[in-house]
VOTOR-960569 format. One record per residue: residue in three letters; x, y, z of N, C-alpha, C, O in turn. Coordinates in steps of 0.001 Angstrom, whole numbers, plus 500000, padded with zeros to 6 digits. Each point is the difference from the previous one (the first is absolute). Last residue first. Example, Ala and Ser with C-alpha at 12.3 -4.5 7.8 and 13.67 -1.06 7.14 Angstrom:
// residues 2
SER512850497750507080500820501190500060499230501090500730500509501108500169;ALA499781493172499761499110501190500000500900501200500000501036499981500665;
//
This chain:
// residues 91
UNK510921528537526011499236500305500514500164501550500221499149500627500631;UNK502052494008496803499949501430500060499370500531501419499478499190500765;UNK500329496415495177500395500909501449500258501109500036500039500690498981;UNK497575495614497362499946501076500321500959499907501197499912498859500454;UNK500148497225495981499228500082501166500790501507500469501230500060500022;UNK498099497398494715501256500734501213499126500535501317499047500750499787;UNK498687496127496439499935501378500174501038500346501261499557500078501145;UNK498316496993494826500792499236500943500436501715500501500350500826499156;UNK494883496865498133501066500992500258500934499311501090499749499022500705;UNK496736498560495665501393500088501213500446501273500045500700500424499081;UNK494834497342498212500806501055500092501010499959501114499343500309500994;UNK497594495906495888500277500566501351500655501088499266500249500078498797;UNK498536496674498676499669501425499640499861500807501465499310500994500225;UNK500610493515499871499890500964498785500005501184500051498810500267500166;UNK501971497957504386499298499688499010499814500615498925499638501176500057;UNK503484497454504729499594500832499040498985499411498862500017498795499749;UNK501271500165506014499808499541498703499648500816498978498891500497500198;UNK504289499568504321498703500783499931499829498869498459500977499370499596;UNK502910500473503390499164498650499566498817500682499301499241499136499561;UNK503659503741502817500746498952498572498833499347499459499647500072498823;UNK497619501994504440500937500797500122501068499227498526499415499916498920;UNK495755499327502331500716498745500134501426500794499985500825499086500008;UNK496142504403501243499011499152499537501315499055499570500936500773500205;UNK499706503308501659498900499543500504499037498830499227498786499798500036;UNK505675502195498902499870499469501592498859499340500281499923498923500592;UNK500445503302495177500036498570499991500325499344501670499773498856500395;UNK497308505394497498501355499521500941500224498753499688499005499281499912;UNK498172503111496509499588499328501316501070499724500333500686499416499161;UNK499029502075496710499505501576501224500058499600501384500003500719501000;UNK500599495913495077498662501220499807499661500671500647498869500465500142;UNK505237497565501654499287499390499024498655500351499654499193499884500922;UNK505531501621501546498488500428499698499675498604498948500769499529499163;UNK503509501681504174499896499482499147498792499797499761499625499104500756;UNK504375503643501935498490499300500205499972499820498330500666500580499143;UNK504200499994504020498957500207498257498700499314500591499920499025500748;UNK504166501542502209499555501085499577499241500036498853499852501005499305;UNK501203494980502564499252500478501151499847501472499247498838500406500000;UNK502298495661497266500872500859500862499131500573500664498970499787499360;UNK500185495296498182499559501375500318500546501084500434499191500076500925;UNK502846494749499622498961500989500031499694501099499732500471500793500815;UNK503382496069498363498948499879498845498738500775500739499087500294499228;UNK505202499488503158499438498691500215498567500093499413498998499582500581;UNK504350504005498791500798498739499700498981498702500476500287498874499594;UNK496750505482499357501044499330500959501160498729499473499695499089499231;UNK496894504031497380500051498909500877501112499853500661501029499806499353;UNK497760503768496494498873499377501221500211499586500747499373500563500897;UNK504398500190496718499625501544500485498154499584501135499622500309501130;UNK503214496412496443500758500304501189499013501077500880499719500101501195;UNK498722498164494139500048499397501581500109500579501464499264500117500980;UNK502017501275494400498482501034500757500055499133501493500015500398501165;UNK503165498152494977500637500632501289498795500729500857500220500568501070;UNK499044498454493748500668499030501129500630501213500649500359501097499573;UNK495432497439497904500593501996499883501478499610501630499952500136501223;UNK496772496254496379500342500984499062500532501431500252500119501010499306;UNK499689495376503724500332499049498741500479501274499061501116500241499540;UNK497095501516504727501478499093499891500418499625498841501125500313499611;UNK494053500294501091500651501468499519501647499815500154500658500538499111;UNK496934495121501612499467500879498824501170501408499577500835500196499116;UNK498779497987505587500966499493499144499856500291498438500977500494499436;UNK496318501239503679501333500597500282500894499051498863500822500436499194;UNK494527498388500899500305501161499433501583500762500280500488500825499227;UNK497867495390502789500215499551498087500332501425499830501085500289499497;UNK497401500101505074501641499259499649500173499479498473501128499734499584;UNK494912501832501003500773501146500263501546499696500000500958500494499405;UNK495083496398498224499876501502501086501874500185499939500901499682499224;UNK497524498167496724498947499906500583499827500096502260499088499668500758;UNK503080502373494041500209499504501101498905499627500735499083500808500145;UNK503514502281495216498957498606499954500687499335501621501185499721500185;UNK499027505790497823500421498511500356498893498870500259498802500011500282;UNK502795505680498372499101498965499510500098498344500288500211499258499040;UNK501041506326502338500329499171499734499107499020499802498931500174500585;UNK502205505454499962499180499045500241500455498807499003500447500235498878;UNK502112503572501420499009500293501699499106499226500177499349499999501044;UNK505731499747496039498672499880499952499336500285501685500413499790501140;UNK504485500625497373499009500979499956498315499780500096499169500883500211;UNK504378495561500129499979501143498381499345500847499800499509500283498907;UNK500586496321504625499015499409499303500177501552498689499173500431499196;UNK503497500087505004499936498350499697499276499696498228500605499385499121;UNK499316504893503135501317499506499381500255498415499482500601499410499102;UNK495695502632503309499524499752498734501342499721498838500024499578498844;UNK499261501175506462499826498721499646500146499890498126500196498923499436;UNK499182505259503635501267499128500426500380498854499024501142499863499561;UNK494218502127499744501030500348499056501464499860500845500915500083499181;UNK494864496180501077500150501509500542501621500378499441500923499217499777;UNK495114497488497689501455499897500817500316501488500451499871500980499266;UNK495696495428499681500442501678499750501518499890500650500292499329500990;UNK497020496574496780500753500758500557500683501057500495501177500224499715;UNK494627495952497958500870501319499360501046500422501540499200499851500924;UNK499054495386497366499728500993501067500913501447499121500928500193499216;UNK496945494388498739500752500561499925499808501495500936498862500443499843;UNK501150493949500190499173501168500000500874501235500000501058500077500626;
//
């Protein structure tokens, strides 16, 4: 199935300038590896040396947290949308 990918602009060096991406995954850990295959080294930039998530990126699936619903494991479907969005600080 195929997801569109919004990639935040830190991130777009990877993928040649692009701000949006096109992958075939059926959830989220397919999807890290997916964007790996075709835009190598993004890995690093999502995931811990022990393949989780980095704590500074939230990760949307039609808007919806993926915390809050199977988090890696979430399941995608045809014509999803992924944002992957750099987590705010400040004050």
């Amino acid at each position: 199935m195929t997801v569109k990918v919004l990639i935040p602009t830190p991130l777009q060096k990877f993928t040649s300038g692009e701000a949006s991406v096109e992958c075939d995954a059926e959830n989220i850990n397919a999807l890290v590896e997916a964007l790996e295959a075709n835009f190598s080294g993004i890995k690093a930039r999502l995931c811990d040396e022990n393949g989780k998530l980095r704590r500074f990126l939230n990760f949307y699936v039609n808007e919806e947290d993926i915390r809050f619903l199977e988090n890696q494991d979430t399941e995608l479907s045809d014509g999803d949308e992924i944002s992957i969005v750099p987590a705010v600080a400040g004050g």
